[in-house]
C-alpha positions in Angstrom: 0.0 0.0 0.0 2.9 2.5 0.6 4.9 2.0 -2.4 0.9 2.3 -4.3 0.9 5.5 -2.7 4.5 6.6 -3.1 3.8 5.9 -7.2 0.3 7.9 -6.9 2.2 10.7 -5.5 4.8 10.7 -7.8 2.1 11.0 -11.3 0.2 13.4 -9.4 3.5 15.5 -8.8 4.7 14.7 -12.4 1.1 15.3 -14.1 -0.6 18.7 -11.9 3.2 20.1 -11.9 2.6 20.6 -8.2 5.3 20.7 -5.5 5.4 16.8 -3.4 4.2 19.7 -0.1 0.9 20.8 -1.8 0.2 17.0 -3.2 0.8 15.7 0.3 -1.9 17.8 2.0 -4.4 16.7 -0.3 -4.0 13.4 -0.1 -4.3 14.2 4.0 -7.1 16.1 3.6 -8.8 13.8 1.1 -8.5 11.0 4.1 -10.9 12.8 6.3 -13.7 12.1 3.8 -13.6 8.4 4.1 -17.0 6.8 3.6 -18.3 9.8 2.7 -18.6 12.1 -0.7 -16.3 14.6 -1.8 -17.0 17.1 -4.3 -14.3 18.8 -6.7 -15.3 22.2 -5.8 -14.1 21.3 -2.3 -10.7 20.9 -3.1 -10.6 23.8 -5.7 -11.2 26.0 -3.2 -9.4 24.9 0.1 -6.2 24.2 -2.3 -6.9 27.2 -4.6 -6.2 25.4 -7.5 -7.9 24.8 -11.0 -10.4 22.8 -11.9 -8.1 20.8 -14.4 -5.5 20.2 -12.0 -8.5 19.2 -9.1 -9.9 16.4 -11.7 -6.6 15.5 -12.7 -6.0 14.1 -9.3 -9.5 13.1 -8.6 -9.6 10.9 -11.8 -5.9 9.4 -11.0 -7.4 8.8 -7.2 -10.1 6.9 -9.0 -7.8 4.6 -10.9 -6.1 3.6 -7.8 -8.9 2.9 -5.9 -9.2 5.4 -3.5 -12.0 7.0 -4.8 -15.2 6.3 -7.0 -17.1 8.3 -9.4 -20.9 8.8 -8.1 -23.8 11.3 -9.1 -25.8 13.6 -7.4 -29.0 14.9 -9.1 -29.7 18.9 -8.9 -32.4 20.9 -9.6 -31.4 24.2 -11.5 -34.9 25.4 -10.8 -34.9 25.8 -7.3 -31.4 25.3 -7.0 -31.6 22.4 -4.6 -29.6 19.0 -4.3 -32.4 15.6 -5.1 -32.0 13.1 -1.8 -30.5 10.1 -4.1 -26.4 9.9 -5.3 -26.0 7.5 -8.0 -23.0 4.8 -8.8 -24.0 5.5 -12.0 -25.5 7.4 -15.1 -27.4 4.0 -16.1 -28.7 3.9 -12.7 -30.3 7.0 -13.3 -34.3 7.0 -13.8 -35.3 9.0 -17.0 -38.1 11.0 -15.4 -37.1 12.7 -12.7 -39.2 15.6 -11.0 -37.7 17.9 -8.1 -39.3 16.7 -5.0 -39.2 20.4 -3.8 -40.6 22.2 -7.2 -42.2 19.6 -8.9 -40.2 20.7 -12.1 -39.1 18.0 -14.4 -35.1 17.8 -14.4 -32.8 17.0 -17.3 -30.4 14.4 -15.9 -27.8 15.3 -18.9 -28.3 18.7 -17.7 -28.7 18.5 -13.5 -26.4 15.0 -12.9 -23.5 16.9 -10.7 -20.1 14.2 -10.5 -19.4 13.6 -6.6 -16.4 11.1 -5.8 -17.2 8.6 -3.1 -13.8 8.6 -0.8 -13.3 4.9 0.0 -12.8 3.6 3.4 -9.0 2.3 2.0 -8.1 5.8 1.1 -4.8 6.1 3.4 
């Protein structure tokens, strides 16, 4: 598990251009969501960095493991997150209706990516 972790440090160093430091606290702070969601925008702001460089190390966190993709639905009417996440896009229902507005919502639209931090991560 170390030497996984010393070569996911390493391509996230070598791909994001960031120094070993800035990698290392967000792999810390990345740990304190185990068994629970994390969304990108979360790390763009505590880290103040872009959001090419925050999926760059979300997706690389993904293929090793630490993390899965998941979706949240949201309506852009009433601007308010739907109670279900999804593993998914297939898992998806077609028809979906805000359960606060009533107004119908486009999944390809309103489906918002979450990562699921796994209980392994660290």
């Amino acid at each position: 598990m170390l030497d996984q972790l010393l070569m996911l440090q390493n391509k996230l160093i070598q791909d994001s251009g960031f120094e070993e430091k800035l990698i290392n606290e967000i792999l810390e702070f990345i740990k304190s969501f185990k068994g629970t969601l994390l969304y990108p925008r979360v790390i763009k702001r505590k880290f103040r960095i872009d959001m090419k460089n925050t999926y760059i190390i979300l997706n690389e966190l993904v293929k090793n493991d630490l993390l899965t993709i998941a979706y949240e639905i949201y309506c852009s009417e009433c601007d308010k997150f739907q109670n279900d996440i999804y593993d998914s896009l297939n898992e998806i229902p077609k028809n979906i209706c805000c359960e606060y507005c009533g107004k119908d919502i486009d999944i390809m639209k309103d489906a918002i990516v979450v990562f699921k931090v796994k209980n392994n991560a660290g």
